[in-house]
C-alpha positions as a Markdown table, in Angstrom:
| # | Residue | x | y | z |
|---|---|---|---|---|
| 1 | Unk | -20.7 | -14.6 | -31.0 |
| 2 | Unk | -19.7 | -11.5 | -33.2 |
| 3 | Unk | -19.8 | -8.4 | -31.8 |
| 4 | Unk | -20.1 | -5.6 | -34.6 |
| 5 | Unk | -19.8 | -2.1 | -34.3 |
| 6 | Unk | -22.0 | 0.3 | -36.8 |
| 7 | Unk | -20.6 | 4.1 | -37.0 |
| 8 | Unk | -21.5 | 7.2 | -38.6 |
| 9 | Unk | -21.3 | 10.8 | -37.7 |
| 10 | Unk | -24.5 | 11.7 | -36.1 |
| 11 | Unk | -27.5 | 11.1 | -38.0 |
| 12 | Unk | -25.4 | 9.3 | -40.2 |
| 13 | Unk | -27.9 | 6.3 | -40.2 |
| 14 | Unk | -26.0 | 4.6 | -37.1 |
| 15 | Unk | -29.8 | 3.7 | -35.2 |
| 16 | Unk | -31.5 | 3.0 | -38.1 |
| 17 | Unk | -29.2 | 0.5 | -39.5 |
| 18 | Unk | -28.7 | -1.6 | -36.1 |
| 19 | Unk | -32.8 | -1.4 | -35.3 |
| 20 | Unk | -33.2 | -3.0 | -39.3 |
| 21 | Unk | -30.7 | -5.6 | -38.7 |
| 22 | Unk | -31.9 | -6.6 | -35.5 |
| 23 | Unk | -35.0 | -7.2 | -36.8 |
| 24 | Unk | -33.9 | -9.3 | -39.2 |
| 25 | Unk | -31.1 | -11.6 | -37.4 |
| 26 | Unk | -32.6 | -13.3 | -35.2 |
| 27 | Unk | -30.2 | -13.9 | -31.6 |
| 28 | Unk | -29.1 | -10.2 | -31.9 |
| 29 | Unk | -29.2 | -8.3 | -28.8 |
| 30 | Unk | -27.8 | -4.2 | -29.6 |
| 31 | Unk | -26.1 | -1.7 | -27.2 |
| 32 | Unk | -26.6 | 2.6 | -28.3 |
| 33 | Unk | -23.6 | 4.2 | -27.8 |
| 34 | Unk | -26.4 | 7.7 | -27.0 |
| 35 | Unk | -28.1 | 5.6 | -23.9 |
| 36 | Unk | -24.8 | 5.9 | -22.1 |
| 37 | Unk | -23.9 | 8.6 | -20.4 |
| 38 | Unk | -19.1 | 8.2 | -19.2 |
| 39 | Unk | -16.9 | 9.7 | -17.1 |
| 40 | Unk | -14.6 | 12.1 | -19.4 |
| 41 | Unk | -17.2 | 12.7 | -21.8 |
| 42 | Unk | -16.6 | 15.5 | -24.5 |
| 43 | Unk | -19.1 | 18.7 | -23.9 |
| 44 | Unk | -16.8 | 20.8 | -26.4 |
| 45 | Unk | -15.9 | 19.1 | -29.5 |
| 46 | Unk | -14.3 | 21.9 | -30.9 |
| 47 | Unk | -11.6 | 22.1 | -28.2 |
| 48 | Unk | -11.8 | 18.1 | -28.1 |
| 49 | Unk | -10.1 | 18.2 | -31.7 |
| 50 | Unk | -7.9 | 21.2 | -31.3 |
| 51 | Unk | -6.1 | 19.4 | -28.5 |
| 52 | Unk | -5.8 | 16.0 | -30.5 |
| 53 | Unk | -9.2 | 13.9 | -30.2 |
| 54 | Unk | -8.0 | 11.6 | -27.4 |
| 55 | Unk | -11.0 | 8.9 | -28.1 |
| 56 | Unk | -9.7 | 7.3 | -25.0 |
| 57 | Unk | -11.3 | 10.6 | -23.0 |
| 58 | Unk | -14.7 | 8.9 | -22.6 |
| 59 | Unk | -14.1 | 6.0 | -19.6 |
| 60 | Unk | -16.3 | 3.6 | -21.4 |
| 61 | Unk | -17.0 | 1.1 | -18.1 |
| 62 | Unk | -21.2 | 1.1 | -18.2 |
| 63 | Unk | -20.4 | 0.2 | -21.9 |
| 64 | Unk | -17.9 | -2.6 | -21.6 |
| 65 | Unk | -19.4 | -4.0 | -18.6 |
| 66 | Unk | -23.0 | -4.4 | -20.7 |
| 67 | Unk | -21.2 | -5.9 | -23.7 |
| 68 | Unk | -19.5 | -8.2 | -21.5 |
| 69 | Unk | -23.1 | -9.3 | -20.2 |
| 70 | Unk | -24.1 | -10.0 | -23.3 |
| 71 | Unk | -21.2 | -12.4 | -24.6 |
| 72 | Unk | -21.1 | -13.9 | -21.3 |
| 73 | Unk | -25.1 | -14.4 | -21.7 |
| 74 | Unk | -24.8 | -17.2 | -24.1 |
| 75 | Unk | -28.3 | -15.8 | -25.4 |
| 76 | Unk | -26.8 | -14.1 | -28.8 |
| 77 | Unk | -25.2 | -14.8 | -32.0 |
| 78 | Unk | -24.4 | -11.4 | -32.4 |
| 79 | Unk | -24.3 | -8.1 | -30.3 |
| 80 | Unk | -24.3 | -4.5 | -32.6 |
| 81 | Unk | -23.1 | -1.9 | -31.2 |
| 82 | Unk | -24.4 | 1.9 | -32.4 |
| 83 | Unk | -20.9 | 2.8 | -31.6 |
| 84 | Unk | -19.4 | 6.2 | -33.2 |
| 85 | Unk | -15.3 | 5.0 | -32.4 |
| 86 | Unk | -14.7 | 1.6 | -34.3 |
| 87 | Unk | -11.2 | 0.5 | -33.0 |
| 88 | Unk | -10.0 | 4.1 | -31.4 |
| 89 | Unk | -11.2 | 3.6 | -28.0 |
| 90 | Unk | -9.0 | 1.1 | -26.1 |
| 91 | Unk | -11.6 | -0.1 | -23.4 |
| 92 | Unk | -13.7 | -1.1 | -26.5 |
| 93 | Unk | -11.1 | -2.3 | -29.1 |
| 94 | Unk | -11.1 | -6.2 | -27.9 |
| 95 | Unk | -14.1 | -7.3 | -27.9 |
| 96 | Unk | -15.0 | -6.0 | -31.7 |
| 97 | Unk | -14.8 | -8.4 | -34.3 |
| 98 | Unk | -15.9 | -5.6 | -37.3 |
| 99 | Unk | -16.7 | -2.2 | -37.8 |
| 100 | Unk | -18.7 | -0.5 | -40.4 |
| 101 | Unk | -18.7 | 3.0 | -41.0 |
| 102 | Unk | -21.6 | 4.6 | -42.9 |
| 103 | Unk | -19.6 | 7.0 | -44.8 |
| 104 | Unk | -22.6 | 9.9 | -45.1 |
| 105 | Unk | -22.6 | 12.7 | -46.5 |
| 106 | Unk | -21.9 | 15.7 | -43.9 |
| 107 | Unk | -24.8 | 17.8 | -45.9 |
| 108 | Unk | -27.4 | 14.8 | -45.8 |
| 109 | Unk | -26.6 | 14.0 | -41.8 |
| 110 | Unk | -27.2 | 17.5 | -40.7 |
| 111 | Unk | -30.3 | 17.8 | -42.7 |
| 112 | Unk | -31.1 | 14.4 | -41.5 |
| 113 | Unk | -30.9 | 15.8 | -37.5 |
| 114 | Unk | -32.2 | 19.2 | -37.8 |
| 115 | Unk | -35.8 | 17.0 | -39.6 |
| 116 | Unk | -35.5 | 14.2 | -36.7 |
| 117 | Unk | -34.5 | 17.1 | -33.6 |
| 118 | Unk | -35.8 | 20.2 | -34.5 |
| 119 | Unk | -39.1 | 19.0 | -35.8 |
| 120 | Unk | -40.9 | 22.0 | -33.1 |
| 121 | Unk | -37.5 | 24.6 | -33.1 |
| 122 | Unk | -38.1 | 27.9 | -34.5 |
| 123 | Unk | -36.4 | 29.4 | -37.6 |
| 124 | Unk | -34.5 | 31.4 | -34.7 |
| 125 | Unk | -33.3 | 27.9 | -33.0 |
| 126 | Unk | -32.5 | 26.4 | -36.4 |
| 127 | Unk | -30.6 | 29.2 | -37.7 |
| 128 | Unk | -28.3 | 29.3 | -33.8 |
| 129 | Unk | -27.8 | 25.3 | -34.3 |
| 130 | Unk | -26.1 | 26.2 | -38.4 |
| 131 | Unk | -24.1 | 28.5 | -36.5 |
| 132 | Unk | -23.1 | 26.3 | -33.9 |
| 133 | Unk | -22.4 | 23.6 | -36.6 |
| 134 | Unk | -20.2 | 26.0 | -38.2 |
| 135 | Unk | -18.6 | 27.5 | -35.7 |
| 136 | Unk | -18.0 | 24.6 | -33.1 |
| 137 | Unk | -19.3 | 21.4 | -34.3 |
| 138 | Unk | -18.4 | 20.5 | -37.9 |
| 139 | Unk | -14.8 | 19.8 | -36.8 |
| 140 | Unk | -15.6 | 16.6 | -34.7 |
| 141 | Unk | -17.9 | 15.4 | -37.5 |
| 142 | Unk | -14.5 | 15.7 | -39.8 |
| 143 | Unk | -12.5 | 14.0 | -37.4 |
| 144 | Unk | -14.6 | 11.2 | -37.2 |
| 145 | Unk | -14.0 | 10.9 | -41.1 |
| 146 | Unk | -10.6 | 11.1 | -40.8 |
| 147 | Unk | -9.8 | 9.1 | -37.7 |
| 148 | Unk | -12.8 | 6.3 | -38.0 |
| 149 | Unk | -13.8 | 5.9 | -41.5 |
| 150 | Unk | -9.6 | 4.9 | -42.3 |
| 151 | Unk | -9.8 | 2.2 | -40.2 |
| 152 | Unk | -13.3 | 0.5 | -40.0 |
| 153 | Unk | -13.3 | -3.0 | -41.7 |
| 154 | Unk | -16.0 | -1.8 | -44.0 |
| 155 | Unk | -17.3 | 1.5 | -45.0 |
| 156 | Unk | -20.7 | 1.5 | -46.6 |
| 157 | Unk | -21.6 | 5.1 | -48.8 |
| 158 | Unk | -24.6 | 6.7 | -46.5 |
| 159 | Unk | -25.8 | 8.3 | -49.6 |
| 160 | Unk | -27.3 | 5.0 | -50.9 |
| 161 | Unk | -31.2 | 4.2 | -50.6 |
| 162 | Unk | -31.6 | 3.2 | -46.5 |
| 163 | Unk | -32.7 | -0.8 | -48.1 |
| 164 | Unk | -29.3 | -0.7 | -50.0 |
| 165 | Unk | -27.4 | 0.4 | -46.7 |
| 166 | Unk | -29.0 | -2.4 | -44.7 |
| 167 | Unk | -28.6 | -5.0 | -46.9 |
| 168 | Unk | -25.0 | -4.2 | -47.4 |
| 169 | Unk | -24.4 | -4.4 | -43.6 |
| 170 | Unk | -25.9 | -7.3 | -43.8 |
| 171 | Unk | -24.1 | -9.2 | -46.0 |
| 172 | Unk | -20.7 | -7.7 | -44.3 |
| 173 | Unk | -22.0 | -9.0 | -41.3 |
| 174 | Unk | -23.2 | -12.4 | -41.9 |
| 175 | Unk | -19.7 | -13.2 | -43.4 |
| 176 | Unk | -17.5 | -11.5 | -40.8 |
């Protein structure tokens, strides 16, 4: 069994890429990184970079233990993993066998969230969350490009059509 691990900052295409694939593998089971909630969790992101982005600060347990379900299952030829940290996350690091980062643009992937979250926010709401992007947020989705994208096995450009994307990630992971 392979276990593969999508990333992207958020709404880099992350969700949407393991949901396509897994409709299209058949023996794929898929863990989302967003239905957990850890121990040591980061609340500010801002301060979470300014003090060295320890990846290691989430205790990944309810994670690991369902991935470890899975291989143990015998059910799967392949477990994906909506999974923002790729190899930085030492509770994690074994049991991938790839890791693909969607590489998308920062300007696309807000856009992207504030269409899929906001959809009932007012201009007020909308306007607060740019600040708080500026101000506090924008920094983690930089870090991940600079600490994740580097060292992924694959990094597929998030700018490409959403078809292109998936059959890209595809093809990486039928042959890893």
């Amino acid at each position: 069994m392979k276990t593969i691990a999508i990333g992207a900052v958020t709404a880099g295409g992350k969700t949407t890429v393991v949901n396509a694939i897994k409709d299209r593998l058949p023996r794929t089971a898929s863990l989302y990184f967003d239905d957990y909630s850890f121990d040591g969790e980061v609340k500010d992101f801002s301060k979470w970079v300014s003090e060295g982005a320890d990846y290691n600060a989430w205790d990944l347990s309810p994670l690991k233990a369902d991935v470890e379900k899975i291989i143990n299952s015998g059910e799967y030829d392949y477990l994906l993993l909506d999974y923002p940290f790729a190899y930085q996350n030492k509770m994690m690091k074994a049991y991938l066998d790839c890791c693909i980062f969607i590489d998308t643009p920062l300007d696309i992937a807000m856009a992207r969230r504030v269409l899929r979250d906001m959809k009932e926010a007012s201009a007020e709401d909308i306007r607060n969350e740019m600040n708080t992007y500026l101000m506090d947020a924008r920094v983690a989705y930089v870090q991940m490009q600079t600490d994740i994208l580097p060292i992924s096995d694959y990094v597929i450009d998030g700018a490409k059509e959403l078809e292109d994307i998936i059959n890209e990630a595809m093809e990486i992971i039928l042959n890893c």
